[in-house]
Steps between C-alpha positions, in 0.01 A plus 500: 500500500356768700491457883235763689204721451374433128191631349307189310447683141097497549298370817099545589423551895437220724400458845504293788144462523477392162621179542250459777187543233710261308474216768113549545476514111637232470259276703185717359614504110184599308370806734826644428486440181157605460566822689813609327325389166211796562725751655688505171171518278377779693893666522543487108110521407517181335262281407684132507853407782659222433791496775802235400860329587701782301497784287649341258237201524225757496598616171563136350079441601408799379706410102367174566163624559485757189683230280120280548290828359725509174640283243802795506869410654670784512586743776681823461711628787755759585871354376647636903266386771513236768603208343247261656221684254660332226499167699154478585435573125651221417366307767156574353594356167488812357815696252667801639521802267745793599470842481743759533413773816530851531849542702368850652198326632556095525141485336462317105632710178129585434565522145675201459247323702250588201720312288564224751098449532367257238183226460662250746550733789320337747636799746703762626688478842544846595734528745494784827891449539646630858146609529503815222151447320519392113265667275211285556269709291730498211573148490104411569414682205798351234407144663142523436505609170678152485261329680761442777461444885708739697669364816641735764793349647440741844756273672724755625143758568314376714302863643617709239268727323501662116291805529286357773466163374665185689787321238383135466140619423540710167540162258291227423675280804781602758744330694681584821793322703505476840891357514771657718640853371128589379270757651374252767634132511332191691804334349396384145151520362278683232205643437277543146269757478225593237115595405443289211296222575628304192868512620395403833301224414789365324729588766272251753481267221922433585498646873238219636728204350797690722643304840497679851741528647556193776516630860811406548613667196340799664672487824835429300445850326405671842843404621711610142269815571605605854909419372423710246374777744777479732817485227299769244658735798786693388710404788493141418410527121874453424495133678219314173640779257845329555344132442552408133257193468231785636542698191391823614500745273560298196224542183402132425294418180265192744493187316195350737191732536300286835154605442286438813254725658634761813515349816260597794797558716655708248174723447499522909815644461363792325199599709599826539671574171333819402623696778846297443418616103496876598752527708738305264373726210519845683846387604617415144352851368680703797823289420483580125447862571760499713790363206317741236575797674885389561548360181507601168225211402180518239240370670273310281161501748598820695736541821218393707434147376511177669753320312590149615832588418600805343697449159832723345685439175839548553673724199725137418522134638828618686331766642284259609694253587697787740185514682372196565889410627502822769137365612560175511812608739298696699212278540254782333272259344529625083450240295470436114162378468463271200806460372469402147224612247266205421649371186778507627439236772597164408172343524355728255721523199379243294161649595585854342673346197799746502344794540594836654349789782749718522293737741487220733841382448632860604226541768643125669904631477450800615216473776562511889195490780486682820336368771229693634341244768439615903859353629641816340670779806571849379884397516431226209339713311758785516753242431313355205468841360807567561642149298233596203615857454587531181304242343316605158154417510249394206 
């Protein structure tokens, strides 16, 4: 167990005067809501908000709500991403079907996601992993040929733009967290996004039968919220990073999705989030062009990209393993990101029904993730570069 300074392995800014919003949201619930509801259609140039408990509840609604406008019951999604997208597709009822990705680029195996595509693909969940953008375009056109929905997972992109356009809003429906580690964080929450009156219409159809959150719920969160903003500091980081029953910076495939509409307090919380957004963005960029002029990486959306974290294959799992030991040591914040392909998870093998990704399976023992969050000084990142030097990229 580490004792000092520690970098947490991702973290979105928080302030003081948050938590005060929080308070007053909490006693004036819908005008938050309301407000935070059209700052975000008028941010992403959406037609239809819908702002939930969690990311990973906001893409359960959304399955759930595309599952009513088809008889189909399949959805297609990348075989190494967050695990809790193939949790909330089961939580919708709905079958997971793999595909292998592209190891250079985290994206789908476009041609194999031709093949994967069939006449009960209900959708594709295209994924914006650490932030780099997926080939929305692409996988728009193979899906619709199908007569598949596409589904951005923009979890881990909140702000980020593809030639000028905002991930989240180049699919039929998008879905952002707003958890710890992400671009901004009012502690948990998410947010679905889209234009097509259809989806959204469904989307209400599930989202009005959704609890609020009870005040004292609320208040409850407020206080998990300002912990959360005092230990995310590196100088005390190492104190819930060295509590076991916390779990920090374990992958866990959730067995209980809550789904219940955002609180007001939470929403309060995030009254100034697109200033918060741009800073945490432009900070991410200058922190990723930083490491790609030190180290010998191939950047997959350019040096200066916001990546949530910033993601290296190591040449072996030793290699790797080396790493991750000499950070963990040094309190430098790596970590492995999802540790295990997704049929390879335990939950999911009887799901895939034995069968292989190797892509993902080499992309999950190889992979290591820099953080590139605001608690970063110049002397962590010199010391990170100097622990990654050496590392073969993708």
């Amino acid at each position: 167990m580490r004792i000092g300074r520690t970098l947490p392995p991702a973290a979105a800014p928080l302030c003081g005067e948050d938590l005060w919003h929080g308070l007053a949201g909490a006693f004036s619930p819908e005008r938050s809501l309301r407000a935070l509801e059209e700052e975000m259609r008028r941010f992403f140039g959406v037609g239809h908000v819908f702002l939930v408990s969690s990311g990973t509840g906001a893409l359960t609604l959304t399955l759930m709500a595309l599952k009513s406008l088809s008889p189909r019951a399949e959805v297609v999604m990348p075989a190494y991403t967050c695990y809790s997208v193939a949790a909330a597709i089961l939580k919708a009822g709905l079958r997971p079907v793999l595909c292998d990705i592209d190891p250079s680029t985290f994206d789908f195996d476009h041609e194999l996601l031709e093949q994967t595509l069939n006449a009960d693909s209900l959708c594709v969940v295209a994924h914006h992993l650490f932030g780099i953008p997926s080939d929305i375009e692409r996988i728009r056109a193979l899906a619709e040929a199908r007569g598949a929905f596409v589904v951005e997972d923009a979890a881990q992109a909140m702000g980020v733009e593809s030639n000028g356009r905002k991930l989240g809003t180049l699919g039929d429906v998008g879905v952002f967290s707003l958890g710890r580690g992400k671009n901004i964080t009012c502690g948990s929450g998410g947010v679905i996004v889209t234009s097509s009156h259809e989806i959204a219409g469904a989307i209400h159809r599930h989202y009005r039968q959704l609890e609020s959150s009870p005040r004292a719920g609320a208040l409850k969160g407020l206080a998990q919220f300002a912990l959360m903003a005092v230990f995310i500091r590196p100088l005390l980081y190492w104190l819930p990073a060295a509590l076991p029953f916390l779990r920090l910076g374990e992958t866990i495939f959730p067995r209980r999705i809550p789904l219940k509409r955002l609180s007001g307090m939470k929403a309060a919380l995030l009254r100034n989030w697109r200033s918060r957004l741009a800073e945490s963005n432009r900070i991410r960029s200058e922190t990723a062009t930083y490491f790609s002029r030190r180290l010998p990486l191939r950047m997959v959306a350019g040096g200066a990209h916001p990546y949530v974290r910033l993601p290296v294959l190591a040449s072996n799992p030793e290699e790797k393993a080396r790493v991750l030991s000499l950070s963990q040591g040094r309190g430098l914040g790596l970590s492995v990101a999802y540790p295990r392909a997704i049929h390879e998870i335990p939950e999911m093998r009887a799901v895939v029904d034995g069968r292989r990704f190797p892509s993902a399976r080499s992309v999950a023992e190889r992979i290591l993730t820099i953080p590139t969050h605001h608690w970063l000084s110049e002397q962590d990142k010199r010391a990170i570069a100097e622990a990654c030097r050496g590392l073969a990229s993708s």
